[in-house]
N, C-alpha and C positions, 0 to 999 in steps of 0.2 A: 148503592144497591146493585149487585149483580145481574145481571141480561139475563132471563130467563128462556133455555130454550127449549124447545116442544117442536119436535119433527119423527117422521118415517125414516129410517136406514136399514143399509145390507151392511155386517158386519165382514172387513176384508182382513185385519189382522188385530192379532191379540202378543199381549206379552207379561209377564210378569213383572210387578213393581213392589220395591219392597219388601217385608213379611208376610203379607194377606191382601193386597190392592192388585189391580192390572189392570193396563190402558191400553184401551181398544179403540182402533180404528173403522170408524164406521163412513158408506157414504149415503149423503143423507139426499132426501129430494129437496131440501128448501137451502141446507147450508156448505153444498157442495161435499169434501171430504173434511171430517172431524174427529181430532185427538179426544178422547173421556176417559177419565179416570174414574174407575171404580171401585169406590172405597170398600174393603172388605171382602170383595168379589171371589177372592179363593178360597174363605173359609166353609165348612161344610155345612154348616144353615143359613147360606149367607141368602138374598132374596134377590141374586142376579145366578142364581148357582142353576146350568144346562139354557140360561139366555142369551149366553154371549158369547156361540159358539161359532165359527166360519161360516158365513154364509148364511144364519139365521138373520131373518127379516124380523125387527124392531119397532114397537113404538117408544121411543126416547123421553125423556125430560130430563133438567139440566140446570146450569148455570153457568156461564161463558167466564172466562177465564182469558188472562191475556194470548199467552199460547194452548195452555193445557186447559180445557174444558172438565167440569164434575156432574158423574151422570147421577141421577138421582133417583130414576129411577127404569127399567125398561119391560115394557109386557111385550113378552114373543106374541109374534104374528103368523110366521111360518118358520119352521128347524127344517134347514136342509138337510135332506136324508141323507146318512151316513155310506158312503159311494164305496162301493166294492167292487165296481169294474175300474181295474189299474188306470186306463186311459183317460176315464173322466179324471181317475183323481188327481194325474197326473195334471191336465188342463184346468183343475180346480185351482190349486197352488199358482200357476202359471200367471193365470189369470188375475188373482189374488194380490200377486207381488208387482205384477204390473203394471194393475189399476193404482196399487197405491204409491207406486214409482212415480207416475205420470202425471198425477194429480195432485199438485202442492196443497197442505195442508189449509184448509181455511176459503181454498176455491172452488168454485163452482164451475163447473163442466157441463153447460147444456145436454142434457141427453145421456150421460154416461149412466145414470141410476135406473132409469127403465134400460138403456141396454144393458146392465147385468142384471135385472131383472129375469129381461126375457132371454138372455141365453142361461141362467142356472135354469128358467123354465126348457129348454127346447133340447141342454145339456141330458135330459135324463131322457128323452122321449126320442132320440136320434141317433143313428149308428154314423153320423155322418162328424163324426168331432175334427176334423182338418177342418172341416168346411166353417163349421162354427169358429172354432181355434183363429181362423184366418178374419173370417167376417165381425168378430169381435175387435182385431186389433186394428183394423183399417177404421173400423166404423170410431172407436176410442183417437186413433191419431185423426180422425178428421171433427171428430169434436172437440177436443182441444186445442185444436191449431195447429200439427204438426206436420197436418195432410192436409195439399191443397185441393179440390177438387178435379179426377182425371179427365176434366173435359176441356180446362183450359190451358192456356201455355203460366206456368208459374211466375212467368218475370213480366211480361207485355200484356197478360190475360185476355188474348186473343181466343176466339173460340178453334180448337183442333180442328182439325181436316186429316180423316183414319187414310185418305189416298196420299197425305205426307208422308215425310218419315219422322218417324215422334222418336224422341231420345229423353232418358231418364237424367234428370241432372245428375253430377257427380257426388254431389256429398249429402245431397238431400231427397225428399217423394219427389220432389216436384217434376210435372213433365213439362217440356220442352219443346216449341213450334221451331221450323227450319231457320228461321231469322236469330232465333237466341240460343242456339245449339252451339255447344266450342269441342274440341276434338277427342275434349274427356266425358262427354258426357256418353252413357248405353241406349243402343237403341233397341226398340222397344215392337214386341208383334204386338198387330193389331189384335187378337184373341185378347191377350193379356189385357191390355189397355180393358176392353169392353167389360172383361171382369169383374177389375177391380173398379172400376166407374158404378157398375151393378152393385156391388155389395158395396158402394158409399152411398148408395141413391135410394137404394129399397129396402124392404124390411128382411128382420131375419130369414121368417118363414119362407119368403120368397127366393131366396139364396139356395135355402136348403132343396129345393126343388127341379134346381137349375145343376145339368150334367157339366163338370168339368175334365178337361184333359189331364195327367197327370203328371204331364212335363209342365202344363201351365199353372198348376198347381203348388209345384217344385218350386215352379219359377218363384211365384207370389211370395214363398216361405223364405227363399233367401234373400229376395228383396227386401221383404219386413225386417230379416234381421241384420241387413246395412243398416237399413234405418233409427235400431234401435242403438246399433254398436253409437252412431254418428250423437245420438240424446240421452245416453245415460253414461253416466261419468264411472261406474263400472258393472258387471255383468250381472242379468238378473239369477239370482241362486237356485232358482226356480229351476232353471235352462237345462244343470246336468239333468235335473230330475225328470223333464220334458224328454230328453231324448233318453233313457236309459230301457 
């Protein structure tokens, strides 16, 4: 008998399968990120037809499958309104491909599902999308593990001292106290540090509220995407359409 699943999810990607099926990727609050196939799904009376669209918020049910999952059934909870200011949309995809980059099939990522929760909430209510943009992907790499927290030294986990000089490791987030620093690693202002330390430690809201410089800013944006070049095995497609 098949594992029967019943959960909440934000849909992040969809695709075509077949003549009339298409498997969507949802992430859920109980079963992390999850493959579903649904059967039928692109025909025109089909009973998943306007529920299974980017970013609409799900209730699921199901039966678990070795890899591929079959949804059986989903009642929308919230459709994310259809975004006509270029920028979100632009950050919508972004985000979208990213989430489901980073987050292997089948895992659970404490925290990742209320934070895209609350930034598709704060995405629509805010002229501030850098700020989000940014505070989504630190808050995501340090839920998965990818980001260490910026208050300690990443190798000795000594707590920083901002009167040191902090240096970025070389091929990864992690920062660096004077004792584990080698001559590749970047150093790092203290602004910067205190930043991003803020948007790993606090909530959205609170981010959004807080004035940045926009050299430090700059700064944060190309650091992330060292980050990202150094953990994905190639480039999100998302990217040109971010900066275009």
């Amino acid at each position: 008998m098949k594992k029967q699943i019943k959960t909440t999810g934000i849909v992040i990607r969809k695709c075509d399968f077949g003549e009339a099926d298409r498997i969507v990727t949802v992430l859920t609050d109980d079963y992390g990120k999850i493959d579903l196939l649904a059967k039928g799904a692109r025909r025109l009376k089909s009973k998943f037809c306007g529920r299974l669209e980017l970013f609409n918020e799900i209730d699921l049910s199901g039966s678990a499958g070795r890899e591929l999952h079959y949804l059986d059934e989903a009642d929308l909870i919230k459709a994310y309104p259809e975004e006509k200011n270029v920028g979100r949309h632009r950050i919508l995809f972004y985000l979208a491909e990213l989430t489901n980059r980073l987050i292997p099939s089948g895992q659970q990522a404490e925290g990742a599902y209320p934070l895209l929760q609350e930034t598709l909430y704060h995405l629509q209510k805010t002229d501030r999308l850098e700020t989000i943009l940014h505070a989504y992907l630190i808050k995501l790499l340090t839920f998965t593990g990818f980001l260490s927290p910026w208050n300690k030294c990443g190798i000795c986990d000594a707590s920083l001292n901002l009167d040191d000089p902090i240096c970025l490791h070389a091929t990864d987030g992690h920062l660096l106290c004077p004792d584990c620093q080698s001559p590749a690693d970047r150093p790092l202002s203290v602004p910067l540090i205190k930043w991003v330390n803020f948007m790993q430690q606090y909530p959205l809201p609170d981010t959004l509220r807080v004035s940045v410089k926009e050299e430090d800013s700059q700064s944060v944006w190309i650091w992330l995407q060292s980050i990202l070049e150094n953990l994905l095995s190639s480039p999100l497609k998302s990217e040109a359409f971010l900066k275009a």
